[in-house]
N, C-alpha and C positions, 0 to 999 in steps of 0.2 A: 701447638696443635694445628692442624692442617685439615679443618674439620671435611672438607673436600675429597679429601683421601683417608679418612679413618672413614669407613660405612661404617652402619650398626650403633655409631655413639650412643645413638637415643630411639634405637631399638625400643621398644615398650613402652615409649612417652607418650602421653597424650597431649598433643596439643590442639589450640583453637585458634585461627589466624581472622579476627575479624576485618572484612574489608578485602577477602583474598582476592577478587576477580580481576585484581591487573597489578599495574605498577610493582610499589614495594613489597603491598599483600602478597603479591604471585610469588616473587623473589622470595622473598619470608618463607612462606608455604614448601618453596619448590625448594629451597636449603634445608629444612627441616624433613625433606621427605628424602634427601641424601643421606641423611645421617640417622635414615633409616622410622623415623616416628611418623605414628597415626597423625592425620593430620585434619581435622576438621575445617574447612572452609566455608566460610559463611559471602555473605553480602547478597544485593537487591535482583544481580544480573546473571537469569537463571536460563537456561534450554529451554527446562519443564516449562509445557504446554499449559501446565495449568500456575505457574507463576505469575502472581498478581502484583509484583514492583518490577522497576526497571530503574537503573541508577540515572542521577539526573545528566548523566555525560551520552544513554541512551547508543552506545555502541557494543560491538558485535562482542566479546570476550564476555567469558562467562565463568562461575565456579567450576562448573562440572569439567572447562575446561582445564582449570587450574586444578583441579583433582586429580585428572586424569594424568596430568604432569607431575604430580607429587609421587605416585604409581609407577611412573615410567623410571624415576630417581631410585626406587627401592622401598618409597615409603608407605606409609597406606591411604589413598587419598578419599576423601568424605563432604560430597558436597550437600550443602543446605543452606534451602534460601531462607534471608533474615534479611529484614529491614528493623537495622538497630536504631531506630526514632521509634518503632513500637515496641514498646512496653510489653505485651504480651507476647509478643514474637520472640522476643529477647528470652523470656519464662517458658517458653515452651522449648525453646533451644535447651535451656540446662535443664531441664525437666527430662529430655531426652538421652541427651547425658549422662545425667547421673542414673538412669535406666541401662545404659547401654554400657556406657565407662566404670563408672562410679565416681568417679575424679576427673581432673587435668593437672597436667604439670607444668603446662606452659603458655599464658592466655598473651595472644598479641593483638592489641589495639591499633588498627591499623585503618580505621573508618575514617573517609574523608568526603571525598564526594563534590567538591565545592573549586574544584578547579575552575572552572567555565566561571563560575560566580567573581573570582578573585580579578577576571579577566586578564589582559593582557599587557606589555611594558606602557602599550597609551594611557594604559587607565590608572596604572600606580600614581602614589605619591598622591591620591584624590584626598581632599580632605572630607573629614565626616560631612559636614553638612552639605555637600552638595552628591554627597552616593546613596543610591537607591537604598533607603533603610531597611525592606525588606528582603534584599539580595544580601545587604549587610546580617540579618538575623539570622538570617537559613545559612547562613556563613559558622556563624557561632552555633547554631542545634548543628549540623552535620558536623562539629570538626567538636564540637565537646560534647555535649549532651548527650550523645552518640554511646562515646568512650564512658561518661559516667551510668547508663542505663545499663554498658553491659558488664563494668564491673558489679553493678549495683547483684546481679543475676548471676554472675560465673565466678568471680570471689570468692563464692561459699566452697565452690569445687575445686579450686585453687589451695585452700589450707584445707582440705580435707587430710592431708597429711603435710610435714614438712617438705621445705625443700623447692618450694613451686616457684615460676619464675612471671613475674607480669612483665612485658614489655609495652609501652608507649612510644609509637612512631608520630614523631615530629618532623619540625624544618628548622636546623637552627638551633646550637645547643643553649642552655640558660644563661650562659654565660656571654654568648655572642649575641642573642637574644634582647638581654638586660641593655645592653650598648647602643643597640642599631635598629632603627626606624624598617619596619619589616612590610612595605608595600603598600596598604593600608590600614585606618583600626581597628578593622574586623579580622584580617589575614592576620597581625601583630599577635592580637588578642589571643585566637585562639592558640597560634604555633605556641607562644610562650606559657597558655594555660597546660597544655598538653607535657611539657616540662614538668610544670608544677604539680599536675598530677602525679605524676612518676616519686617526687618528693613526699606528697600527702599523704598517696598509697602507702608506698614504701616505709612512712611509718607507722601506720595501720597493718602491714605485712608482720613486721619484723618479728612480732611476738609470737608469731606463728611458724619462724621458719623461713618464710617466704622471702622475696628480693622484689621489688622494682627498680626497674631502669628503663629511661627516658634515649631511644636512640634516634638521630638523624642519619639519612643517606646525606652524600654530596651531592655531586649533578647528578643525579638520575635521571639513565636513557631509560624513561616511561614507554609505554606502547604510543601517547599523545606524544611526547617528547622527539621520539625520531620521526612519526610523521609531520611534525611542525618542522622538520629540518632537513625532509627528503630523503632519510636514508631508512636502512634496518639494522638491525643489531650485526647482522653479519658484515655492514661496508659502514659501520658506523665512521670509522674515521675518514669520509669521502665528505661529510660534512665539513674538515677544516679544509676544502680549499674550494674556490669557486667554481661555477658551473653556470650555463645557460637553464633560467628554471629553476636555479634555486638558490635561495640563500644562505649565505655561508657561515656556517658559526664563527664564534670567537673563538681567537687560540686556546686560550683555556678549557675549550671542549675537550679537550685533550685530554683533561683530568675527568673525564666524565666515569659514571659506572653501570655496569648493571645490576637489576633489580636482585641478581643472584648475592651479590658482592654483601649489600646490608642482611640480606639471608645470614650467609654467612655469619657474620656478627651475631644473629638473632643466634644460630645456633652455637657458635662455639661457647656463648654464655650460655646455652643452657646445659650442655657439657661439662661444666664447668663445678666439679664440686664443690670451689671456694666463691660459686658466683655471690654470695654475699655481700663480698668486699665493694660490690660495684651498687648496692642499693643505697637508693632516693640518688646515681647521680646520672648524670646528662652528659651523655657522650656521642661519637660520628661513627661512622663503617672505620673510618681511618684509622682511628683511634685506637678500635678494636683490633683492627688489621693488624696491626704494627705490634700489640700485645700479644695477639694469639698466633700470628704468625698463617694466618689463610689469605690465599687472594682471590681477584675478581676470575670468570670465567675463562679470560685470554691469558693468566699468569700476572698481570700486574698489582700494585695497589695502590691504588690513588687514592689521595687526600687532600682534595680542593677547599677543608677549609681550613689545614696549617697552609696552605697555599696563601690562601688568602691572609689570615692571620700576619704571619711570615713576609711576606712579598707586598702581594694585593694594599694590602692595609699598613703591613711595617718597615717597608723601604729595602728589604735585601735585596739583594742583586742574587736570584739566581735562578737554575735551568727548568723548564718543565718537570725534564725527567727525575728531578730530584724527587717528583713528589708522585713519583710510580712506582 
């Protein structure tokens, strides 16, 4: 399925893309408005004059913009502002919800927020006692706490009938995870609780109908991501070769995606009559890709982490484009 080119799959669905104001959120949101579904987007970074958070990255992209993209796709897009660290924000969201919906079919966990926190290649590999404890904390409440406040609040609208689908976006699937030392103990920490969520849930779902799954993007070209590398989505691949001004990524950029690409994924599972088959596991865009048969936005599909697997980490000899 070529969720890309079937419109309408998920016509009538309701979903809630928490975290949508950029990167994977938008991506997420802006697939699931192709494939036709209401799309509720939440997070901190609102237009409205009278919005009182601002996410702690304090940049210009907004829901209402990511709404208005889910709209343009075919879908229905619905912005509102939530800061999912408040408890009552979270309550008031499904409270409106189930006023307005009655249900969701489809909740993605996509709150993160902690980029800046995690800092940059200088600062990995720090060991705990000498990182700021507190940058380390706000590490862990925005990348899990987050994620458990708003199941704790939109779960109930989730098995209001069978069928429903939770997603958990991570970095990193459990498996690759469990192996490898993940930047530091806070960044580790949460990517791989976030797995483990998808797992817990997912057994908590299942008696209800419902599914979890745990998905990672690969490289993802983020809104931060291309401007830490000079380009845009449009001349992304000007980043692999050098220039006066700016720095050149690494060949492997090559494998990079956009945020549309794990959309994808998000939606062809929930299209997916038998998405069942895939609860409590932890899987990549790529993964999916190569299952369901959709690709990223320019026709390819990359998979930078059988790349890595494969090559990177298990010694074959072989070409980029094998893994596009």
């Amino acid at each position: 399925m070529n969720v890309a080119s079937h419109e309408g799959t998920l016509r009538g669905r309701i979903a809630v893309v928490a975290g949508a104001t950029r990167g994977a959120g938008r991506g997420i949101a802006a697939a699931l408005g192709e494939a036709g579904a209401t799309v509720i987007c939440t997070g901190r970074s609102s237009a409205r004059p009278d919005a009182s958070t601002r996410s702690d990255y304090d940049r210009r992209e907004t829901i209402e913009e990511t709404a208005e993209l889910v709209t343009s796709l075919g879908g229905n897009g619905i912005a509102i502002a939530v800061d999912h660290l408040e408890p009552s924000q979270v309550a008031a969201l499904a409270k409106r919800i189930r006023a307005e919906h009655g249900h969701i079919d489809v909740l993605v966990n996509d709150i993160w927020g902690a980029e800046v926190l995690k800092g940059g290649p200088p600062q990995w590999n720090t060991p705990i006692w000498k990182l700021d404890l507190q940058k380390g904390l706000r590490i862990l409440r925005l990348g899990i706490e987050t994620h458990l406040v708003t199941s704790h609040y939109l779960l109930p609208l989730l098995v209001a009938q069978p069928g429903g689908l939770l997603v958990e976006v991570t970095d990193g699937t459990a498996d690759y995870n469990a192996q490898h030392y993940r930047i530091s103990v806070f960044y580790d920490l949460a990517k791989q609780s976030v797995n483990r969520l998808a797992f817990s849930q997912g057994h908590e779902l299942a008696p209800h109908g419902g599914t979890a799954v745990a998905i990672t993007p690969g490289w993802l070209r983020s809104e931060m991501m291309l401007e830490n590398v000079g380009v845009t989505e449009t001349n992304w691949r000007d980043a692999l070769t050098a220039r006066e001004g700016r720095h050149q990524a690494p060949p492997d950029f090559a494998l990079s995606e956009s945020p549309r690409y794990v959309g994808r994924a998000v939606a062809a599972l929930a299209a997916d009559p038998d998405r069942g088959r895939w609860n409590q596991k932890s899987v990549s865009s790529g993964e999916l890709a190569r299952h369901y048969s959709f690709t990223d936005i320019d026709g390819s599909r990359p998979d930078i982490w059988r790349y890595t697997a494969e090559v990177r980490e298990g010694g074959k000899v072989a070409d980029l484009d094998d893994y596009r």
